[in-house]
N, CA, C and O atoms as CSV, one atom per row, in Angstrom:
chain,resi,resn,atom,element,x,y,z
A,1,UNK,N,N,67.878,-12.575,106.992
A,1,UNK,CA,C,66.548,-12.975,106.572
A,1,UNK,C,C,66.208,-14.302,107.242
A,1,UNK,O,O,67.119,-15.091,107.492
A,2,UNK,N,N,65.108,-14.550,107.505
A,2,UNK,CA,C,64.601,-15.606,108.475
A,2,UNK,C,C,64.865,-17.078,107.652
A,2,UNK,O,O,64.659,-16.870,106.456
A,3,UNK,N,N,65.164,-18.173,107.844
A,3,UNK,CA,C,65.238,-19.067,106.983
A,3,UNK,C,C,64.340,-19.267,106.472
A,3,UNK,O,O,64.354,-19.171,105.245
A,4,UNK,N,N,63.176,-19.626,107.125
A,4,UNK,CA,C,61.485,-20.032,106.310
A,4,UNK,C,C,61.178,-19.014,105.614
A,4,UNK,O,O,60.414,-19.450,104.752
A,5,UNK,N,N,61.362,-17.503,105.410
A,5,UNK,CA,C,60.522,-17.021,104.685
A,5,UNK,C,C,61.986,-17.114,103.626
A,5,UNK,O,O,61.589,-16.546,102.609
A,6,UNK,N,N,62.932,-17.389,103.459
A,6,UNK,CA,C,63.583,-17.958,102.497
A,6,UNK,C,C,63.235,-19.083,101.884
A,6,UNK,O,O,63.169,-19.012,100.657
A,7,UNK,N,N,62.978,-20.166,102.418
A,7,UNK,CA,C,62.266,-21.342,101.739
A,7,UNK,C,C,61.572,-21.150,101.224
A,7,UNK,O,O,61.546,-21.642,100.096
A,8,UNK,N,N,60.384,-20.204,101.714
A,8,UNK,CA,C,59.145,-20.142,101.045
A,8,UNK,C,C,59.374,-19.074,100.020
A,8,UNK,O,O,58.588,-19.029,99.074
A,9,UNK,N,N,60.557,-18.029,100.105
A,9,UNK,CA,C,60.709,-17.323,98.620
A,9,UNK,C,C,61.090,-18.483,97.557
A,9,UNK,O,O,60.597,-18.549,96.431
A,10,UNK,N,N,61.819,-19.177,97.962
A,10,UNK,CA,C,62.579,-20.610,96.474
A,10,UNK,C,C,61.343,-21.259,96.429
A,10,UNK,O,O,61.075,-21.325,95.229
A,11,UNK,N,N,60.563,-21.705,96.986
A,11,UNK,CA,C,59.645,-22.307,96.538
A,11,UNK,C,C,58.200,-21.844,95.652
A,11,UNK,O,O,57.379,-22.346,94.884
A,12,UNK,N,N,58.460,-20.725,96.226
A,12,UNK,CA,C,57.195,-19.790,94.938
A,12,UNK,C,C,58.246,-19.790,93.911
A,12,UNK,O,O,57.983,-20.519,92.954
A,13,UNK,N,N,59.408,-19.144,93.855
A,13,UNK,CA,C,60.402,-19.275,92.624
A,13,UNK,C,C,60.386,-20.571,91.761
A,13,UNK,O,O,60.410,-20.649,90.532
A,14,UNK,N,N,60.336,-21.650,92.758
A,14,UNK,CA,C,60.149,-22.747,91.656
A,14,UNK,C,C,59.220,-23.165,91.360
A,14,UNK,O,O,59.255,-23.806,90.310
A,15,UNK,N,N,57.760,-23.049,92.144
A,15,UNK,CA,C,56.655,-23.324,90.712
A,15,UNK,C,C,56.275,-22.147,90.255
A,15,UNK,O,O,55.328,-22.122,89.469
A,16,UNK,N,N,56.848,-21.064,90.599
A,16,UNK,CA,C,56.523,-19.805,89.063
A,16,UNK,C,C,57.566,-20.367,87.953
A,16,UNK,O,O,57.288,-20.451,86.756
A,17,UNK,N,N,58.403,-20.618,88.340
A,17,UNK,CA,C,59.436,-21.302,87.094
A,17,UNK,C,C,59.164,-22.769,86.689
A,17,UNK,O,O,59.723,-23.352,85.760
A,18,UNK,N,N,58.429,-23.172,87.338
A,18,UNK,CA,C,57.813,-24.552,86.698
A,18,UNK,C,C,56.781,-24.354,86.249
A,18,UNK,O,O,56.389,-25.390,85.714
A,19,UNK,N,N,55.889,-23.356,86.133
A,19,UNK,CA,C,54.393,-23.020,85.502
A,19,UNK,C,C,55.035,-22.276,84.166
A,19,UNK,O,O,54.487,-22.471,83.081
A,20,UNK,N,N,56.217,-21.410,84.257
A,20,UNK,CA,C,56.772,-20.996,83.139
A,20,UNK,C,C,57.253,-22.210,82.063
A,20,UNK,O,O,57.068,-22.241,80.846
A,21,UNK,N,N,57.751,-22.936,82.696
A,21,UNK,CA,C,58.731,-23.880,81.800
A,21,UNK,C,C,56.776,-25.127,81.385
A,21,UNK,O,O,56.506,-25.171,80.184
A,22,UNK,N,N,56.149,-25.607,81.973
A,22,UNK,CA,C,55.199,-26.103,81.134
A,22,UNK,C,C,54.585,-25.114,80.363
A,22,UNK,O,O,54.353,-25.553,79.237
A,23,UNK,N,N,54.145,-23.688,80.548
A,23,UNK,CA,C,54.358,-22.988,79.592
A,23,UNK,C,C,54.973,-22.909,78.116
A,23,UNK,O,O,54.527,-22.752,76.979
A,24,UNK,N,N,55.860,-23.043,78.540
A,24,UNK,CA,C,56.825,-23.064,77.215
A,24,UNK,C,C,57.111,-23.958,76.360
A,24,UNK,O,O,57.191,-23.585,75.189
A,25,UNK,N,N,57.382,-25.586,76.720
A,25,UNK,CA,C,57.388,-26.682,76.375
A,25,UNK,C,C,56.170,-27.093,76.427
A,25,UNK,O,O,55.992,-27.497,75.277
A,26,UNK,N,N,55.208,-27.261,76.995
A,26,UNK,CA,C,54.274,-28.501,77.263
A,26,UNK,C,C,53.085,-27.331,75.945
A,26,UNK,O,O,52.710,-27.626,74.811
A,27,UNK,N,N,52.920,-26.527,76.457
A,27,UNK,CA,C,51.267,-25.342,75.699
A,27,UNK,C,C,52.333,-24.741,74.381
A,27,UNK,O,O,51.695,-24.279,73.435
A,28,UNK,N,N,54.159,-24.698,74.206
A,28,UNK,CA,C,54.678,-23.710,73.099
A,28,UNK,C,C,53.594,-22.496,72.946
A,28,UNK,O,O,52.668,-22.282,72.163
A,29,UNK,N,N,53.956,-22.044,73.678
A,29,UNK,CA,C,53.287,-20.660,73.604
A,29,UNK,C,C,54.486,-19.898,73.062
A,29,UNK,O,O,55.656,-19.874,73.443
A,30,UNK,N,N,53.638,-19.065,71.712
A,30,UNK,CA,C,54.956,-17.920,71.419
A,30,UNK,C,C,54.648,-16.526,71.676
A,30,UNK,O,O,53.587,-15.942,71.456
A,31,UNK,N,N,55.668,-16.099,72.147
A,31,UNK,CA,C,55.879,-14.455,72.638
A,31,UNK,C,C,54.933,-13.925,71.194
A,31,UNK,O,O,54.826,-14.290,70.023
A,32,UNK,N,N,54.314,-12.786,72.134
A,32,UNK,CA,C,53.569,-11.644,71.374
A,32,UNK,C,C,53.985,-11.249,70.156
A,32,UNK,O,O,53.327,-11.292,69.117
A,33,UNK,N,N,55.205,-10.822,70.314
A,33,UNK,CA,C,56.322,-9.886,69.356
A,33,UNK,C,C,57.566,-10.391,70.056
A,33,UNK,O,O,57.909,-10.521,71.231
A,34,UNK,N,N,58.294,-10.705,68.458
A,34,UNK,CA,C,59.675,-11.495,68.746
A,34,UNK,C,C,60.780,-10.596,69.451
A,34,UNK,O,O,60.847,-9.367,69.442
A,35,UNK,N,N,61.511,-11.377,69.978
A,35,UNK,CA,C,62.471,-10.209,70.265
A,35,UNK,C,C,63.294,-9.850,69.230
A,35,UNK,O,O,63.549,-10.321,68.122
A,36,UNK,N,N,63.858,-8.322,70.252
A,36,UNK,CA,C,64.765,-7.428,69.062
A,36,UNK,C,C,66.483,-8.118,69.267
A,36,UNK,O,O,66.757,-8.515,70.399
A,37,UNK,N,N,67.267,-8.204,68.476
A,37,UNK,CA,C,68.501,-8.243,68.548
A,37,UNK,C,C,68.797,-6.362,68.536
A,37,UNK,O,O,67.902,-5.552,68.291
A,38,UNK,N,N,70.164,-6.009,68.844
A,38,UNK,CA,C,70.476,-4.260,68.710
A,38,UNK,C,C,70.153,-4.279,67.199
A,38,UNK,O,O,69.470,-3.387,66.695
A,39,UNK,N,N,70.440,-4.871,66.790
A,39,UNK,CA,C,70.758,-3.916,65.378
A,39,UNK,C,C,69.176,-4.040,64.860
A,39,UNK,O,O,68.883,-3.799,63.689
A,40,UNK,N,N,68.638,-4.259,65.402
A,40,UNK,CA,C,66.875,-4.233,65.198
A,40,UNK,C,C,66.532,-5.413,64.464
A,40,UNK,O,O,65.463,-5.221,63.883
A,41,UNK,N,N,67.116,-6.849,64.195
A,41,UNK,CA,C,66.334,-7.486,63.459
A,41,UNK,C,C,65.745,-8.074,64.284
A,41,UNK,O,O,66.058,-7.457,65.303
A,42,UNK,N,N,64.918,-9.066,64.655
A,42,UNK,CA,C,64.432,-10.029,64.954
A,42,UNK,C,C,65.032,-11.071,65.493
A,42,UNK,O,O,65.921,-11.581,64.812
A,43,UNK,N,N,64.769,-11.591,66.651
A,43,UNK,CA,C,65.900,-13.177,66.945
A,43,UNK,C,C,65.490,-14.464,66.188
A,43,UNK,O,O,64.375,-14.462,65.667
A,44,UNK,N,N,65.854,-14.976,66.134
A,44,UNK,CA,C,65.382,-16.579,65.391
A,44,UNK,C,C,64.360,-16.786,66.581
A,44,UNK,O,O,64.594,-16.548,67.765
A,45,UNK,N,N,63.374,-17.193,66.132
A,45,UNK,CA,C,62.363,-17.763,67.269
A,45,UNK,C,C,62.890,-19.155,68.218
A,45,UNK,O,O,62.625,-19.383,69.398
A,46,UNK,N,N,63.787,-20.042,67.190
A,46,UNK,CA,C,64.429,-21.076,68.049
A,46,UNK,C,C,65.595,-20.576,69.125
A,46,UNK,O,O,65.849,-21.245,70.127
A,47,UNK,N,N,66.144,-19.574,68.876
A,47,UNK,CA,C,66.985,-18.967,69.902
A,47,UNK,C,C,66.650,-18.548,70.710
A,47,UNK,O,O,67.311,-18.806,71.716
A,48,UNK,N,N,65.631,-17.780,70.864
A,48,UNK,CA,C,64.764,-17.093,72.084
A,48,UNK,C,C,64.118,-18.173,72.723
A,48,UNK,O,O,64.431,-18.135,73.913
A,49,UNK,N,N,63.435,-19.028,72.508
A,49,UNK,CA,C,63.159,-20.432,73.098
A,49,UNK,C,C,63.786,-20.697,73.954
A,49,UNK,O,O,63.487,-20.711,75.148
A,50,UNK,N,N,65.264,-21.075,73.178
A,50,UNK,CA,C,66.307,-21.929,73.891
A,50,UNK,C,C,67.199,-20.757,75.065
A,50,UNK,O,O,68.200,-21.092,75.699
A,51,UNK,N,N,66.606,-19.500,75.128
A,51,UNK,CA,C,67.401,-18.203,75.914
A,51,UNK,C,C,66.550,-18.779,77.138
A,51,UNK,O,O,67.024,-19.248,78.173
A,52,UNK,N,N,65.275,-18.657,76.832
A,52,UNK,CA,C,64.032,-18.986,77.643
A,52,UNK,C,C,64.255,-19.713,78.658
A,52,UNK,O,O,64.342,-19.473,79.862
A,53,UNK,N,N,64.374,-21.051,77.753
A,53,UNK,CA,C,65.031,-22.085,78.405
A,53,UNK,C,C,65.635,-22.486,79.638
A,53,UNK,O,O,65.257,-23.036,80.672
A,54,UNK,N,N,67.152,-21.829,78.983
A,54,UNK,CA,C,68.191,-21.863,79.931
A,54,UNK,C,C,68.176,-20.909,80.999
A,54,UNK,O,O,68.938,-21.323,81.873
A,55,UNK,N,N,67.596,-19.698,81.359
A,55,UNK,CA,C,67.361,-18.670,81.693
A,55,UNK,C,C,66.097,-19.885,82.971
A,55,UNK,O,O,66.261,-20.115,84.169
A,56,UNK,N,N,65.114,-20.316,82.155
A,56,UNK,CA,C,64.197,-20.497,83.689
A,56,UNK,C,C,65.110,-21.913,84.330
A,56,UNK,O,O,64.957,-22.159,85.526
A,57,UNK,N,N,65.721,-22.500,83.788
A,57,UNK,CA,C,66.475,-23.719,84.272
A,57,UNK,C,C,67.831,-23.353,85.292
A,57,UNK,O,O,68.612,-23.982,86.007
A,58,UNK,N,N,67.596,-21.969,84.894
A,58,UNK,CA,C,68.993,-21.494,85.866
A,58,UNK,C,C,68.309,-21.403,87.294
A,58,UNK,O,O,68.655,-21.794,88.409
A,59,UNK,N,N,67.257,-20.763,86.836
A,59,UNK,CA,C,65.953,-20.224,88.306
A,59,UNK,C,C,66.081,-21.692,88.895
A,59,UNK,O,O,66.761,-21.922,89.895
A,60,UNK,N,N,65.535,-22.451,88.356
A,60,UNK,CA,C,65.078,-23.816,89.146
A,60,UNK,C,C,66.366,-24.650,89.936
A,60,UNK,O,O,66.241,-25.465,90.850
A,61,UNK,N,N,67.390,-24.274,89.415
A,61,UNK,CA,C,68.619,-24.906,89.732
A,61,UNK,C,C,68.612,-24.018,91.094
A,61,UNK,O,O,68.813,-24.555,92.183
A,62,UNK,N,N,68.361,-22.592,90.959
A,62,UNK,CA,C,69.099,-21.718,91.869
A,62,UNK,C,C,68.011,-21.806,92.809
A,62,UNK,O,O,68.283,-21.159,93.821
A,63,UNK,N,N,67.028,-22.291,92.852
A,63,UNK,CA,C,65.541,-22.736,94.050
A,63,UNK,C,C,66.462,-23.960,94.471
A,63,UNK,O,O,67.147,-23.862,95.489
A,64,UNK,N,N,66.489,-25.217,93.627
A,64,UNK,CA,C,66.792,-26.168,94.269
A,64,UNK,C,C,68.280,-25.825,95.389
A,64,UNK,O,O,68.310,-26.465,96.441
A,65,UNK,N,N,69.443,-24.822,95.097
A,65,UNK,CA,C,70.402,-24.747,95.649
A,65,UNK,C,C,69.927,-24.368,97.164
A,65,UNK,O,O,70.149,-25.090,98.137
A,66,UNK,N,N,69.241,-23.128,97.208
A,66,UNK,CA,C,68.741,-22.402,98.148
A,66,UNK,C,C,67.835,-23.575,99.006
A,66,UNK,O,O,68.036,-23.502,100.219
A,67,UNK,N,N,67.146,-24.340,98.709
A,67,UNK,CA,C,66.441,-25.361,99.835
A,67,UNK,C,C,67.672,-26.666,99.779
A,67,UNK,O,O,67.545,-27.731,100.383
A,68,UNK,N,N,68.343,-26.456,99.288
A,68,UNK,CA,C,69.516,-27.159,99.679
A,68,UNK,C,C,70.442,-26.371,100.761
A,68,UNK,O,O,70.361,-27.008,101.811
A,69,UNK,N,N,70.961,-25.680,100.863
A,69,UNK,CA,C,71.980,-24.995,101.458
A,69,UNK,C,C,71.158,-25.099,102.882
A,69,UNK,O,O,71.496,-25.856,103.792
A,70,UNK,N,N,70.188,-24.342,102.918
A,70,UNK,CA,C,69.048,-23.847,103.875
A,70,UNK,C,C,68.307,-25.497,104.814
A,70,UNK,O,O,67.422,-25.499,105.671
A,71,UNK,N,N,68.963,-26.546,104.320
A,71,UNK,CA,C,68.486,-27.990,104.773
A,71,UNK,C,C,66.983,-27.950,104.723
A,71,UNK,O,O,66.295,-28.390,105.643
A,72,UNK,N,N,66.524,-27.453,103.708
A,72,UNK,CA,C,64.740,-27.424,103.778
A,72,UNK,C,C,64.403,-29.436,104.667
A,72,UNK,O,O,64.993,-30.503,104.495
A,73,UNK,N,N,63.290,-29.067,105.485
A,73,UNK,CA,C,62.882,-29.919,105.747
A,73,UNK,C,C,61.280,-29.705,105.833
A,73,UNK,O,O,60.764,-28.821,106.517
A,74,UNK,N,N,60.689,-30.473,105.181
A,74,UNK,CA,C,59.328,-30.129,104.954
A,74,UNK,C,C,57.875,-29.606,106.455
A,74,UNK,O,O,56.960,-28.800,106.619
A,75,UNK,N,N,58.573,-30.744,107.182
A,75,UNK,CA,C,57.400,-30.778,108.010
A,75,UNK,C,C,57.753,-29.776,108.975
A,75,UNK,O,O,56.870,-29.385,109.739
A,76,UNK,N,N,59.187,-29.189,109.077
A,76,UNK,CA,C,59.621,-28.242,110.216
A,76,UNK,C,C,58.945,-26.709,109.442
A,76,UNK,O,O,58.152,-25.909,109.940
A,77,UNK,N,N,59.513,-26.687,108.247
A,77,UNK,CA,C,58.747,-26.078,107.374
A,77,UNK,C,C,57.118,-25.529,107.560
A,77,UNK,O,O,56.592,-24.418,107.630
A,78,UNK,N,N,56.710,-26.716,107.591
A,78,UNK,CA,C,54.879,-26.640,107.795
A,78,UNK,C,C,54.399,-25.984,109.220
A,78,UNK,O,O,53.499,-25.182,109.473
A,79,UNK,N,N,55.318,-26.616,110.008
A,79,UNK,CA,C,55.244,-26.135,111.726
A,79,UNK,C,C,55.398,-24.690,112.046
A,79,UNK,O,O,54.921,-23.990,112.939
A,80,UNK,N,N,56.222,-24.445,111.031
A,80,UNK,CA,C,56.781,-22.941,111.327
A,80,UNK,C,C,55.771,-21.931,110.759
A,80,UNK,O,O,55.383,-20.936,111.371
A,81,UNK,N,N,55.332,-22.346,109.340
A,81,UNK,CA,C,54.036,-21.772,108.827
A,81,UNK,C,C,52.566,-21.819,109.604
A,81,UNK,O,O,51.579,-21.100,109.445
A,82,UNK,N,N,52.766,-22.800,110.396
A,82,UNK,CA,C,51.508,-23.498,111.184
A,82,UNK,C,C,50.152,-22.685,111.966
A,82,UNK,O,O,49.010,-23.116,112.128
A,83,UNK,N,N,50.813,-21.200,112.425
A,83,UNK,CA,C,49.609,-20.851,112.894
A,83,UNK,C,C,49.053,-19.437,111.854
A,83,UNK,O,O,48.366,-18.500,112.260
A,84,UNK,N,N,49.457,-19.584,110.763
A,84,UNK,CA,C,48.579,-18.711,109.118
A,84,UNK,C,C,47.490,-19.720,108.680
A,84,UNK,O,O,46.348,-19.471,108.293
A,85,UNK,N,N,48.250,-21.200,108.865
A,85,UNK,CA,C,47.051,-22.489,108.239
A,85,UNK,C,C,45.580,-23.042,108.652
A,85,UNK,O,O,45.587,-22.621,109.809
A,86,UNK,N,N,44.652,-23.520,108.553
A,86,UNK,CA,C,43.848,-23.677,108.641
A,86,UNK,C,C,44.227,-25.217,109.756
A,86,UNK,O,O,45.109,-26.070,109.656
A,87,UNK,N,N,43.126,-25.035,110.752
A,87,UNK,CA,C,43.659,-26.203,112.025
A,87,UNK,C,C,43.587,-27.419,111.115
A,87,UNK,O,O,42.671,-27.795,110.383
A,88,UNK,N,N,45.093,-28.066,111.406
A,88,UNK,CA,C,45.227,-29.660,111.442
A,88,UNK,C,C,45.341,-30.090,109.518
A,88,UNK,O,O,45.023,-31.107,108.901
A,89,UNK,N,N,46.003,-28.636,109.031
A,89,UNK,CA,C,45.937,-29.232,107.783
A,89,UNK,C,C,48.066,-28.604,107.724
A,89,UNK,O,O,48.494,-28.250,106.625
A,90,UNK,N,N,48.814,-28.586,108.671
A,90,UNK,CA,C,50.546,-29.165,108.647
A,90,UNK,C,C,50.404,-30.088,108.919
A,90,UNK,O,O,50.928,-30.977,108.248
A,91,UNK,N,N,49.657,-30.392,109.994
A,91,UNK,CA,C,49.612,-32.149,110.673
A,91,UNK,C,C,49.396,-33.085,109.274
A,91,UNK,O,O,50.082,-34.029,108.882
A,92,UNK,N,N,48.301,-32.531,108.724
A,92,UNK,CA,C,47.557,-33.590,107.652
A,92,UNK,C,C,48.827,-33.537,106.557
A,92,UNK,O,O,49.672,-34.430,106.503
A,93,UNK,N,N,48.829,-32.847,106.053
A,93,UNK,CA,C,50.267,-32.250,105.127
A,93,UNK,C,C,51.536,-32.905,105.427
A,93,UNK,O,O,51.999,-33.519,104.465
A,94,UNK,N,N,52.369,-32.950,106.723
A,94,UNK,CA,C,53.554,-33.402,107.568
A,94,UNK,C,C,53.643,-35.147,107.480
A,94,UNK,O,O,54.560,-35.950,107.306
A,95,UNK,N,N,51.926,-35.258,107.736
A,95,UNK,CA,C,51.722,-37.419,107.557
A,95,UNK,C,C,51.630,-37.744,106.382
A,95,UNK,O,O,51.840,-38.936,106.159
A,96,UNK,N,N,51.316,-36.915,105.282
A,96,UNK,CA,C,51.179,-37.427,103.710
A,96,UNK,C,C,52.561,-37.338,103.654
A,96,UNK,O,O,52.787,-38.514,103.367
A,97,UNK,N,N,53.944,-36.680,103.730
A,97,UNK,CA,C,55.071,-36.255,103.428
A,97,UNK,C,C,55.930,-37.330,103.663
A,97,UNK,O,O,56.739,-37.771,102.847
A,98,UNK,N,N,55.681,-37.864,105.130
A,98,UNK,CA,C,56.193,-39.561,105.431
A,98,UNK,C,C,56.446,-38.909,106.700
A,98,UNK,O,O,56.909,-39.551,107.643
């Protein structure tokens, strides 16, 4: 798989998992219908939270690993995306970055 369109999979991964996680903490939004345990009762609502939780924190860990391993570098990044973008907005993007 190409490296950049790897970067750019971890990086949708991590703000879908960062739009999830203010989701969850910042708005507490609660699920529709609680979840089932097997034996059909109900989970504690604080447990499913905290499943939630750890579950999108694993995602974000496992984005940050992947643009780690992969030496993400932003502006090589932008260059490589560069001719989908609109003219002179990697350039503009690459000088805000440092």
């Amino acid at each position: 798989m190409n490296l950049y369109i790897m970067q750019l999979l971890a990086l949708i991964t991590l703000l879908g998992a960062g739009a999830a996680l203010f989701r969850l903490i910042v708005l507490r939004v609660t699920p529709s219908q609680p979840a089932q345990h097997q034996t059909g009762h109900p989970l504690p609502f604080q447990l499913e939270i905290t499943f939630q939780l750890v579950v999108l924190l694993l995602i974000v860990v496992a984005g940050f690993v992947v643009l780690g391993v992969t030496r993400f570098n932003w502006c090589e990044f932008l260059n490589y995306w560069q001719p989908t973008m609109p003219a002179g907005l990697s350039k503009f993007l690459c000088l805000e970055a440092g």
